[in-house]
C-alpha positions as CSV (number, residue, x, y, z in Angstrom):
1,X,-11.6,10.9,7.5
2,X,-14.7,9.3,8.6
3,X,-16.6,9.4,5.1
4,X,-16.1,6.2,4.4
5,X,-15.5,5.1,0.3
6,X,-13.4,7.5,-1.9
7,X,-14.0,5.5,-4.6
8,X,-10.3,4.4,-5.2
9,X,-8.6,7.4,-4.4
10,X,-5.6,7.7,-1.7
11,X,-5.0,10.4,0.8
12,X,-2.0,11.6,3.1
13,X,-2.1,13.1,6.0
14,X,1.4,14.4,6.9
15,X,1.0,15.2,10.7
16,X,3.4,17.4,11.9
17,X,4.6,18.0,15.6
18,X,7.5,19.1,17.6
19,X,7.6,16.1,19.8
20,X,5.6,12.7,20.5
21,X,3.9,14.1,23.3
22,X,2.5,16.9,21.3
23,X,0.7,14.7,18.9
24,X,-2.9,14.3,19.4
25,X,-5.1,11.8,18.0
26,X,-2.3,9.2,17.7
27,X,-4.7,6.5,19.3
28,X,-6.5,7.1,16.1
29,X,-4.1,6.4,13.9
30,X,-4.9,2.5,13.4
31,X,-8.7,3.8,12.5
32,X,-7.8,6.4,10.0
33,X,-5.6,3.7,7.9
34,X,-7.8,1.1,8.4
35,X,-9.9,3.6,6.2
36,X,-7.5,4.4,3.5
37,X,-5.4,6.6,4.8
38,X,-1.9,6.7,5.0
39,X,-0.5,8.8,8.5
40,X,2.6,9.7,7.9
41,X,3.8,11.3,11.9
42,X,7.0,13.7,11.4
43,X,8.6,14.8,14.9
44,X,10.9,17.8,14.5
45,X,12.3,17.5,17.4
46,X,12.8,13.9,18.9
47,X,15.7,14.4,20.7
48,X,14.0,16.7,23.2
49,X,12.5,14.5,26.5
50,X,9.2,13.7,26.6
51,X,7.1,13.6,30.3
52,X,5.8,10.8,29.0
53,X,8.9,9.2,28.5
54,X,8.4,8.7,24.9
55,X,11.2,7.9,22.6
56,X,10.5,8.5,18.7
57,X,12.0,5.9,16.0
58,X,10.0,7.4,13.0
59,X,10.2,10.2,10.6
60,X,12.0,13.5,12.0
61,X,12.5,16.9,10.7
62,X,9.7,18.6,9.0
63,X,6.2,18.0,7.3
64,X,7.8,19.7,3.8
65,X,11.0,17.9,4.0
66,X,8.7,14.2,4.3
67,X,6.7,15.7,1.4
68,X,9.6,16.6,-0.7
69,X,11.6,13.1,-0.2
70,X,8.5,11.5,-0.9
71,X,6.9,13.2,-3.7
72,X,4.0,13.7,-5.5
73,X,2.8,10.5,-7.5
74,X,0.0,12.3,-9.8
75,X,0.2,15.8,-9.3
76,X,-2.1,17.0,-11.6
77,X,-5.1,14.2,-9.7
78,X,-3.9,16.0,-6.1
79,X,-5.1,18.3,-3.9
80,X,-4.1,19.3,-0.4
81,X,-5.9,20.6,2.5
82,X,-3.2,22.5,5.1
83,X,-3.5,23.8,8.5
84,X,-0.6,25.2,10.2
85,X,2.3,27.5,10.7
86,X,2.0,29.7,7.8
87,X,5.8,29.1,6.8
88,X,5.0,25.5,6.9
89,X,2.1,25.9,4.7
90,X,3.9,28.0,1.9
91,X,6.5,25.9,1.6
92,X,4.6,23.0,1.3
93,X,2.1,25.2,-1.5
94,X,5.0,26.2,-3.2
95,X,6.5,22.7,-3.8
96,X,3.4,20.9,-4.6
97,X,2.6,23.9,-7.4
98,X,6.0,23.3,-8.9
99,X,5.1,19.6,-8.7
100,X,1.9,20.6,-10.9
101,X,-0.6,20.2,-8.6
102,X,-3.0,22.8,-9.8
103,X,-3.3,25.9,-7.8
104,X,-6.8,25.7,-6.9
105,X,-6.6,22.6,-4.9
106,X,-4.2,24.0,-2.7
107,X,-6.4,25.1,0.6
108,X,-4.8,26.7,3.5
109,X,-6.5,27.5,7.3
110,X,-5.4,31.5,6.7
């Protein structure tokens, strides 16, 4: 994140958890978009109560289902890089191949 220019490219990073308090990094946040890139948080379960008394008003469900209702702009210019559940990441491999992102630029942490 820290590299600094991209040369006019974009990235995503869809950051998935199962409620605010298990989000790391979010102090981050600001820095990583002040540098290009767009965080988009997705709780999956924000009804659930949070020690630190946290109450979520952003995107809920999960990381494939934000991916899939916000699509892929230029699939055949995208790559992902995936760490995760591995049902998480095969969904989210499958749907960006049918989206024609090209195979090879579809890295997963297994």
């Amino acid at each position: 994140i820290g590299a600094g220019d991209k040369g006019g490219r974009t990235c995503t990073l869809y950051y998935g958890v199962r409620t605010p308090d298990d989000m790391p990094y979010v102090s981050k946040f600001p820095e990583w978009e002040a540098l290009g890139v767009q965080v988009v948080p997705v709780v999956s379960q924000p009804d659930v109560v949070c020690e630190s008394g946290a109450v979520w008003g952003g995107r809920t469900g999960y990381v494939q289902n934000a991916l899939e209702e916000d699509g892929v702009a230029i699939p055949r210019n995208s790559g992902a890089l995936m760490c995760g559940v591995k049902g998480m990441c095969e969904s989210v491999k499958s749907m960006l191949e049918d989206a024609g992102v090209f195979e090879g630029r579809v890295l997963t942490n297994f």
